[in-house]
C-alpha positions as CSV (number, residue, x, y, z in Angstrom):
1,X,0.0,0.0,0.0
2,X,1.1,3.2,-0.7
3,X,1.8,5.5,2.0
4,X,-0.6,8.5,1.0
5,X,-3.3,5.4,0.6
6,X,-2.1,3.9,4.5
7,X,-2.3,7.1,6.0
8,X,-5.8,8.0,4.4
9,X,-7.3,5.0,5.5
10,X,-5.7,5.1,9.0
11,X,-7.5,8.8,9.8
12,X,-10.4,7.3,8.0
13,X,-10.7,4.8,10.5
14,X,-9.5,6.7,13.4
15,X,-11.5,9.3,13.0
16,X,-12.8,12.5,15.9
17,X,-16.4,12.0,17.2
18,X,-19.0,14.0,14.8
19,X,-18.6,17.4,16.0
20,X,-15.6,17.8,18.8
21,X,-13.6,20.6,18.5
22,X,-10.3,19.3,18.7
23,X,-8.0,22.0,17.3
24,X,-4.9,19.8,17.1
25,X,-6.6,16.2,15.4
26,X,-5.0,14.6,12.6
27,X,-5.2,16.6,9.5
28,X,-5.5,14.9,5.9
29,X,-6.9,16.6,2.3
30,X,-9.9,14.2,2.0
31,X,-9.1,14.3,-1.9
32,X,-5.9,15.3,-3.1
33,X,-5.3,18.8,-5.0
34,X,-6.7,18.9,-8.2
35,X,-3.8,18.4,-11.1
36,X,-3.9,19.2,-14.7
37,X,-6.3,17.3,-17.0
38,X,-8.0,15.8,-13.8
39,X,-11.7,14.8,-14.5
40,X,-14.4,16.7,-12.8
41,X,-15.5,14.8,-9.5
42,X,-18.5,14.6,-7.9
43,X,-19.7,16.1,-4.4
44,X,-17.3,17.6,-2.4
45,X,-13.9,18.6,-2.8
46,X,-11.8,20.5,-0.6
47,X,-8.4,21.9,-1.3
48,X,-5.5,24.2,-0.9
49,X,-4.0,25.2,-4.2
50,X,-1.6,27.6,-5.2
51,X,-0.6,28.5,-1.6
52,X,-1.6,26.1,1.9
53,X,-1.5,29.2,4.0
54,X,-3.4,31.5,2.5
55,X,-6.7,29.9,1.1
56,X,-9.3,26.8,1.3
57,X,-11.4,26.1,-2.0
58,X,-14.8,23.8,-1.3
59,X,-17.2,22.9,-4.8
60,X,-19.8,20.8,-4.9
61,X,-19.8,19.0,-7.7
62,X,-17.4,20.7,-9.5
63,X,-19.2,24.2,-8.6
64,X,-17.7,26.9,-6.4
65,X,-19.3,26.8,-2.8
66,X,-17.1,28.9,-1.0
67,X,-13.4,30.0,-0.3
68,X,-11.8,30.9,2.8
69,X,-9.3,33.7,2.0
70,X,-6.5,34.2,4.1
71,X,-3.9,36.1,2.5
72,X,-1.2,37.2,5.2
73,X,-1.8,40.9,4.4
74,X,-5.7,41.3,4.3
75,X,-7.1,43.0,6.8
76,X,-8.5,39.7,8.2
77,X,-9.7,36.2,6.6
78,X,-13.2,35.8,5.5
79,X,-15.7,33.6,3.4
80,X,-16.6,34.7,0.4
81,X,-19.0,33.2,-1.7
82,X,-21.3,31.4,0.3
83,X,-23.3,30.3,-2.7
84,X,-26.3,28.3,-3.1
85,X,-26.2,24.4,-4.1
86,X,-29.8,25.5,-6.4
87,X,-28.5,28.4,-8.4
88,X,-25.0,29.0,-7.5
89,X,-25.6,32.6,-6.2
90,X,-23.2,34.1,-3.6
91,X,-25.7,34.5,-0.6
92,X,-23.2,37.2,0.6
93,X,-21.5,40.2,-0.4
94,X,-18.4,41.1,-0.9
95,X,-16.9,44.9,-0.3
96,X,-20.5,46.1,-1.2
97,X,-21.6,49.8,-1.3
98,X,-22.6,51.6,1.5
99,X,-19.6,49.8,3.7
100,X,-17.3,48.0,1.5
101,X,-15.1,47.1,4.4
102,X,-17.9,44.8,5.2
103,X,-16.3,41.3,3.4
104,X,-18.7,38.2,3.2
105,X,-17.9,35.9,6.4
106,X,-16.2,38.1,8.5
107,X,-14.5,37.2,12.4
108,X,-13.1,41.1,14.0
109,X,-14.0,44.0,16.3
110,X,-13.1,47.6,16.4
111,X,-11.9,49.2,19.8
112,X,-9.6,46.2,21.2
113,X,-6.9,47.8,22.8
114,X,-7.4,50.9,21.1
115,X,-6.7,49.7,17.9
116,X,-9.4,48.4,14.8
117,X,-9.5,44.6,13.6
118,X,-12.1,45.7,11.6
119,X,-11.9,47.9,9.0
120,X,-9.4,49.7,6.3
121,X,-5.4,49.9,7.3
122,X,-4.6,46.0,6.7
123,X,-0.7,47.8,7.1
124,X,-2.3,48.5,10.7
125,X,-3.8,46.6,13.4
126,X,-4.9,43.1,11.3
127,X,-5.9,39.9,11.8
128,X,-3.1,37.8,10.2
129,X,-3.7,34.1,9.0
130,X,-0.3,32.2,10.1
131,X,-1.0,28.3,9.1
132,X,-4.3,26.3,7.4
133,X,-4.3,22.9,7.4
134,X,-6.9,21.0,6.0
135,X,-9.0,18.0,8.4
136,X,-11.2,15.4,7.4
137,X,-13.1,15.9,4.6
138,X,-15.7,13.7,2.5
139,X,-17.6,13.8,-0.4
140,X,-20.0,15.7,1.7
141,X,-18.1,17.5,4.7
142,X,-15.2,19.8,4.8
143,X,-13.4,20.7,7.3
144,X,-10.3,23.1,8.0
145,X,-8.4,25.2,10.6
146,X,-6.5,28.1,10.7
147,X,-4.1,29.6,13.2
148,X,-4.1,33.5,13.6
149,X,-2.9,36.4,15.8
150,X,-4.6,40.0,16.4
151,X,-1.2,42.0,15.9
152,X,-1.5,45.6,16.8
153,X,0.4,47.8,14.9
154,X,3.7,48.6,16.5
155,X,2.7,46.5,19.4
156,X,2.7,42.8,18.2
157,X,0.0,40.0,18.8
158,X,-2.1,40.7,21.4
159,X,-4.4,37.8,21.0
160,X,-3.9,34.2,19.5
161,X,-6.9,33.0,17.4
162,X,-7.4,29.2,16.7
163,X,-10.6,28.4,14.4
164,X,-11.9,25.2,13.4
165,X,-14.8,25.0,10.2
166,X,-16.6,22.1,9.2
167,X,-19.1,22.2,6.5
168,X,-21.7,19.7,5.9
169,X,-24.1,19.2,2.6
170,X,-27.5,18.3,4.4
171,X,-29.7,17.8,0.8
172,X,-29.2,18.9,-2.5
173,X,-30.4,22.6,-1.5
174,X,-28.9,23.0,1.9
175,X,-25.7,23.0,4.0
176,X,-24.7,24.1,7.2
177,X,-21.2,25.8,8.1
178,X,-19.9,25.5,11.7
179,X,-17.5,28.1,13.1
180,X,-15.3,27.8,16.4
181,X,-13.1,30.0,17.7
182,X,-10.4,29.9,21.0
183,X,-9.1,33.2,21.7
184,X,-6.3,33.4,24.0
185,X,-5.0,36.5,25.7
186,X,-1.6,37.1,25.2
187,X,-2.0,40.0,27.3
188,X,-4.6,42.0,28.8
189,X,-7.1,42.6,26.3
190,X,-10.4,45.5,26.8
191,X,-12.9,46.0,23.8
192,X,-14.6,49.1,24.0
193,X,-18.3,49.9,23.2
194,X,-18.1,49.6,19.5
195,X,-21.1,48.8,16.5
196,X,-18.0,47.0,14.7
197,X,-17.9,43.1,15.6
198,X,-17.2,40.4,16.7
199,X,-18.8,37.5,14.3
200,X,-21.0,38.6,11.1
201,X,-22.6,38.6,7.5
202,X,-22.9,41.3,4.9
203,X,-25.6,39.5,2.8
204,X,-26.3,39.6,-1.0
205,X,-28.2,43.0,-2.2
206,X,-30.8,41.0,-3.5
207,X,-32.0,38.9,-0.5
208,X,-31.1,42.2,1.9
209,X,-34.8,44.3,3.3
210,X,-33.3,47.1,1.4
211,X,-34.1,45.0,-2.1
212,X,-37.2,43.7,-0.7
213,X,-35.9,40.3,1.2
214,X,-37.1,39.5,4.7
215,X,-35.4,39.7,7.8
216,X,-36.5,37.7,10.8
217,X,-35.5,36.1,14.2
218,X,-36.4,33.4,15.6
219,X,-38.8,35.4,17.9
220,X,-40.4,36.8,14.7
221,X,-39.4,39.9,14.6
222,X,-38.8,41.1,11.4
223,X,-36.4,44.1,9.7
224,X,-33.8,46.4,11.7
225,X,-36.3,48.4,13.7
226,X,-37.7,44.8,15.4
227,X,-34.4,42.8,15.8
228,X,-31.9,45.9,16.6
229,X,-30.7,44.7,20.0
230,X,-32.9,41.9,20.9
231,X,-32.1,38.6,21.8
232,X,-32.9,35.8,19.5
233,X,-31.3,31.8,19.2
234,X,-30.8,33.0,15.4
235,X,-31.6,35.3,12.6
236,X,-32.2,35.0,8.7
237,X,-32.9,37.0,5.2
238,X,-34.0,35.3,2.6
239,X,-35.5,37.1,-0.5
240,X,-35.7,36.2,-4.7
241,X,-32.3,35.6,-6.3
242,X,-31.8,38.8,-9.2
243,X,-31.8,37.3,-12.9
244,X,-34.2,34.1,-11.9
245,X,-37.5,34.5,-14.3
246,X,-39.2,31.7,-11.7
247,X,-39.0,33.8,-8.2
248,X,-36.6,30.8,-6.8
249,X,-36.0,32.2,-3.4
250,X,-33.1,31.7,-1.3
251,X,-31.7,32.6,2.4
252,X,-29.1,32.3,4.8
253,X,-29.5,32.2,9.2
254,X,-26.8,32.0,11.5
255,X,-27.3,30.5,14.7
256,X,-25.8,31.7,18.2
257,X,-25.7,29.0,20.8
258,X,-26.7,30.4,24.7
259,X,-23.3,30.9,26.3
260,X,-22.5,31.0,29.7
261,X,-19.7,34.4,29.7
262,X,-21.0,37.3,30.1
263,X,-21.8,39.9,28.2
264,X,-22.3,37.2,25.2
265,X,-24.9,35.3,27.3
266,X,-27.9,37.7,26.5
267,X,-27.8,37.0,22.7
268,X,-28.0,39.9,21.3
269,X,-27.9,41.3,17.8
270,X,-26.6,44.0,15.7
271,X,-28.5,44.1,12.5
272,X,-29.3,46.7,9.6
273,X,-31.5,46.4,6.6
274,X,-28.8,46.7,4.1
275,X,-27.8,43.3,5.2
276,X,-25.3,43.1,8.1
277,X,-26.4,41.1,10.6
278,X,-23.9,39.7,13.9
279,X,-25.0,38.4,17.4
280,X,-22.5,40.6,18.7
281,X,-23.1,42.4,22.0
282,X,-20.3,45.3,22.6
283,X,-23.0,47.8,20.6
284,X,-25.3,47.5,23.6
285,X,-22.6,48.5,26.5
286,X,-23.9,51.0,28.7
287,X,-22.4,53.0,31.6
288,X,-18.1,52.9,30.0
289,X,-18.6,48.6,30.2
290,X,-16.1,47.1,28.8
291,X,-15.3,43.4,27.9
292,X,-12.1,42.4,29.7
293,X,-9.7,39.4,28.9
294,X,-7.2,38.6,31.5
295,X,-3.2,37.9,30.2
296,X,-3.7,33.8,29.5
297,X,-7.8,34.4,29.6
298,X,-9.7,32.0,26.7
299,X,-12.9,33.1,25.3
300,X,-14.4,29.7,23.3
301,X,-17.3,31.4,20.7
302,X,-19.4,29.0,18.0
303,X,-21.9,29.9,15.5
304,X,-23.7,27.9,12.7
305,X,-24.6,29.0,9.0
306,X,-27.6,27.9,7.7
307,X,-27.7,28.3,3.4
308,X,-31.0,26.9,2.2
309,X,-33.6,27.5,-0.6
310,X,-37.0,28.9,-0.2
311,X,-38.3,31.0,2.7
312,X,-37.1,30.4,6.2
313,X,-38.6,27.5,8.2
314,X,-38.8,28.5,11.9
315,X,-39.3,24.7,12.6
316,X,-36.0,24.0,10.6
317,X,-34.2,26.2,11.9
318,X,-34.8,25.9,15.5
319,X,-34.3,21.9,15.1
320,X,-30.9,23.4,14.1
321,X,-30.2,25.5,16.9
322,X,-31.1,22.7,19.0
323,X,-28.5,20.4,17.3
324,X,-25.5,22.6,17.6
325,X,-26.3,23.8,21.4
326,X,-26.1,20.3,22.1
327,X,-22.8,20.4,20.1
328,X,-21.3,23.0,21.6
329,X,-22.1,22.1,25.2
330,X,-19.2,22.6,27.6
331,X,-17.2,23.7,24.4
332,X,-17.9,27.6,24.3
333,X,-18.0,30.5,26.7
């Protein structure tokens, strides 16, 4: 046997429970990188290609689902696409009018230390990708991690950043995206009140309330004057893709498990009709609070993406919600 072949088949076998966050497993490409003259291939593939540090490709079937880019010198690593397994469409937006800074997927926060992991400057304060390495993927599951540091300009890393995603095709319309991330204080660490952060989604224009989507939580409240601050288990747009003569509509949620830390244990979201949406809570600080990190303090945060066609099913969705709380019991703040 080969020795690529022996050591697929020995992760294969050995393989981490469904769902543990385990940011130092065995790491394997489930399929190898695509060469020259390969043959399309079916389901999913998952792969570094010109560079392993500085992006992850998934398709589905030989279609573009996402990419994770990491390049060292982007302001910080984000998802975009997040397209749809019907049409194809990007379900987010990348550096979109009014706020171009806002960049798909995005993990960042304005106001740490004084300085901005948020916005413009990448030469700045920046969230720098240092090492991907692919995990075990399938024909229908991908997963990846990366290793980052917050580095503050003329200061150095002030935070360590560890994230694990794993991406599973549910049907032939849906997938869900899981996103953990262990932050460790390298020293001690104070995010202001700020309207920029932490974890987020600058939707598509098209399924966005300002282009006639929906917007809804899971309490039912609907567009930014109903959700602006309130607590919800998850929130979703969903509106008809542009170009599609049929109305095919199309949505994505994300999901925000209960956590036990405060001030991210009252679930509350930051959202605007344009189509940024984060369960975030530093916008709601009142009286100078601040969120504190002790030197060698961990903060453990997870969050699920829902992509899925047709309007939002509360029942669904919930059932989701359900699944990863129980996923990320004990494993999160």
């Amino acid at each position: 046997m080969k020795r690529r072949d022996f050591l697929k088949s020995s992760l294969l076998t050995a393989g981490a429970a469904a769902g543990a966050v385990n940011f130092g497993s065995p790491l394997f490409a489930g399929k190898p990188v695509p060469q020259y003259g390969d043959a399309k291939e079916a389901g999913l593939t998952t792969y570094n290609y010109d560079s392993p540090n500085t992006a992850v490709w998934v398709r589905w079937n030989n279609m573009p689902v996402t990419c994770y880019r990491a390049e060292f010198y982007q302001k910080y690593p984000y998802f975009y696409p997040l397209q749809s397994l019907k049409t194809g469409l990007s379900l987010l937006s990348e550096t979109g009018q009014p706020w171009p800074h806002h960049r798909g997927l995005f993990f960042g926060a304005d106001k740490v230390n004084g300085g901005n992991f948020w916005q413009n400057n990448p030469d700045k304060d920046r969230i720098a990708s240092n090492k991907i390495t692919l995990g075990n993927c399938t024909d229908k599951s991908s997963e990846f991690f990366n290793d980052c540091s917050w580095n503050r300009f003329q200061v150095g890393p002030i935070l360590s950043d560890k994230r694990r995603f794993l991406l599973n095709v549910l049907d032939e319309t849906t997938y869900t995206l899981d996103c953990w991330f262990e932050l460790t204080a390298l020293t001690e660490v104070t995010i202001q009140k700020s309207n920029h952060g932490f974890f987020g989604i600058r939707t598509a224009d098209d399924i966005a309330v300002t282009s006639g989507g929906v917007l809804v939580n899971s309490e039912g409240q609907q567009t930014e004057k109903e959700t602006l601050g309130k607590p919800a288990k998850w929130m979703t747009s969903f509106g008809k893709r542009y170009g599609r003569s049929d109305g095919l509509v199309e949505g994505i949620a994300v999901l925000c498990p209960a956590y036990k830390r405060a001030p991210f244990d009252k679930m509350q979201w930051f959202t605007r009709n344009y189509g940024n949406f984060s369960p975030m809570p530093f916008n709601f600080f009142e009286n100078n609070q601040t969120f504190v990190m002790p030197k060698e303090d961990v903060l453990k945060l997870a969050y699920r993406i829902v992509v899925y066609t047709g309007e939002a099913n509360p029942q669904f969705l919930n059932a989701q919600w359900d699944d990863f709380a129980q996923l990320t019991d004990g494993k999160i703040s």
